[in-house]
C-alpha positions in Angstrom: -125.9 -110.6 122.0 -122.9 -112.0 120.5 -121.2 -110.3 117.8 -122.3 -113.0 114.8 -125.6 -112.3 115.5 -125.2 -108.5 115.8 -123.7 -108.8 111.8 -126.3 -111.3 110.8 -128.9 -108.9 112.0 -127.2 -105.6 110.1 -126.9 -107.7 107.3 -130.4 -109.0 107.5 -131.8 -105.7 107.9 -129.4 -103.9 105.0 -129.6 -106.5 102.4 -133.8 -106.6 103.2 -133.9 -103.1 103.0 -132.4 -102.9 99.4 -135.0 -105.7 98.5 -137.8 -104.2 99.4 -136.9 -101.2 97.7 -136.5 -102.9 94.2 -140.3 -104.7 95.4 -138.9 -107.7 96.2 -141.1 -108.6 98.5 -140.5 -112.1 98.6 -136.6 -111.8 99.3 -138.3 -111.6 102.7 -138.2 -115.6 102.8 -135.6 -116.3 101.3 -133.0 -113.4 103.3 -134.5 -114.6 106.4 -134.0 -118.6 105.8 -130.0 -117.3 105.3 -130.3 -115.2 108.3 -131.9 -118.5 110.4 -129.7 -121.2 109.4 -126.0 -118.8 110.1 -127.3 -118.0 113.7 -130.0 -121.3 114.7 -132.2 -119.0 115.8 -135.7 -117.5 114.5 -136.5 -114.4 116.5 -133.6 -112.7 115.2 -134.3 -112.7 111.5 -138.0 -111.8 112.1 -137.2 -108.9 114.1 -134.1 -108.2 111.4 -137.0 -108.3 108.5 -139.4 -106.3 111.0 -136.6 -103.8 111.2 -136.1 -103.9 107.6 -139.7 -103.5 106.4 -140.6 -100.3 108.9 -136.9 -98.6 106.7 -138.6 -99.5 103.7 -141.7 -98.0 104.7 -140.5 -94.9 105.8 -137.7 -94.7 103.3 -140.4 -94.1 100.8 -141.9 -91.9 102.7 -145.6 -93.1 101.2 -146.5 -94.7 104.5 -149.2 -92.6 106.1 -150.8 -91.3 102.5 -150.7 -94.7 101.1 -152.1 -96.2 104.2 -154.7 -93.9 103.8 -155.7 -94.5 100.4 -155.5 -98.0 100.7 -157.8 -98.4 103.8 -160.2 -96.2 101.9 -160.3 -98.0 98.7 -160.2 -101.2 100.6 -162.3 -100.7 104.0 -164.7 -97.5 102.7 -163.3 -95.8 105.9 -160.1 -93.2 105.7 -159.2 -93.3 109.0 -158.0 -96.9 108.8 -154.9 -96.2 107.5 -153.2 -97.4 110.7 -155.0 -101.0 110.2 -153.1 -101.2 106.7 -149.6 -100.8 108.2 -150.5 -103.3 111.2 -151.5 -106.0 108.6 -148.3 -105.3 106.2 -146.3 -105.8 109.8 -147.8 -109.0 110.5 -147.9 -110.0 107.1 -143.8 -109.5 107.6 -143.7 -110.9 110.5 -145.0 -114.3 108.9 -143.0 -114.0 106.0 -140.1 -113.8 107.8 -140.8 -116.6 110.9 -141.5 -119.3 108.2 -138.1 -118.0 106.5 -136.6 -118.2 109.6 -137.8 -121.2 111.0 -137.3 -123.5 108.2 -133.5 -122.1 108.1 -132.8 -122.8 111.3 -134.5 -126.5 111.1 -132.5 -127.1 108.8 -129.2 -126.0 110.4 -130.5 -128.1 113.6 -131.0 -131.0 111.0 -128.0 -130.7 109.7 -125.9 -130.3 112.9 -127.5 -133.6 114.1 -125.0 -135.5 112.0 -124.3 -139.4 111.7 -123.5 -140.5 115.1 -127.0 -138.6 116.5 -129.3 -139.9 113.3 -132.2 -142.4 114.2 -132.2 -145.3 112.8 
């Protein structure tokens, strides 16, 4: 891993981090979109925001209770609480590959310049 993508990533994860702190749950997208077009690839950024999103979690240390009481207002069943936290993760991990994806489409779009346009 080269050392651009070792910053990106930090800075992915850190800046994600604060984000989701504040709520800003959406700044998943749009961190991840930066993160994707500065190193052209999209498993970085998603595993940056995956990163970022299980700090969050814990950092508010609500995970296993609020999982809990989640999966029991939501599913009638307690014990469910693990199914919560797998959804919010792939729910991340979405948020993030689209993010990612279109950031580095566009970096590989705009690295085609003149000379290798169609038409």
């Amino acid at each position: 891993m080269s050392k651009r993508n070792v910053v990106v990533f930090a800075a992915t994860t850190v800046v994600l981090s604060a984000a989701l702190l504040l709520g800003w749950w959406w700044a998943t997208v749009l961190v991840a979109a930066f993160a994707g077009f500065a190193v052209g690839k999209v498993w970085l950024p998603v595993v940056a925001a995956m990163t970022a999103w299980a700090t969050a979690i814990l950092w508010t240390g609500g995970a296993p209770d609020t999982a809990r009481v989640l999966s029991a207002m939501v599913l009638a069943n307690r014990d469910l609480g693990w199914l919560v936290l797998v959804i919010t993760a792939v729910y991340a991990a979405l948020l993030a590959s689209a993010g990612a994806w279109t950031g580095a489409t566009v970096r590989r779009v705009g690295n085609r310049g003149p000379d290798n346009a169609r038409g």
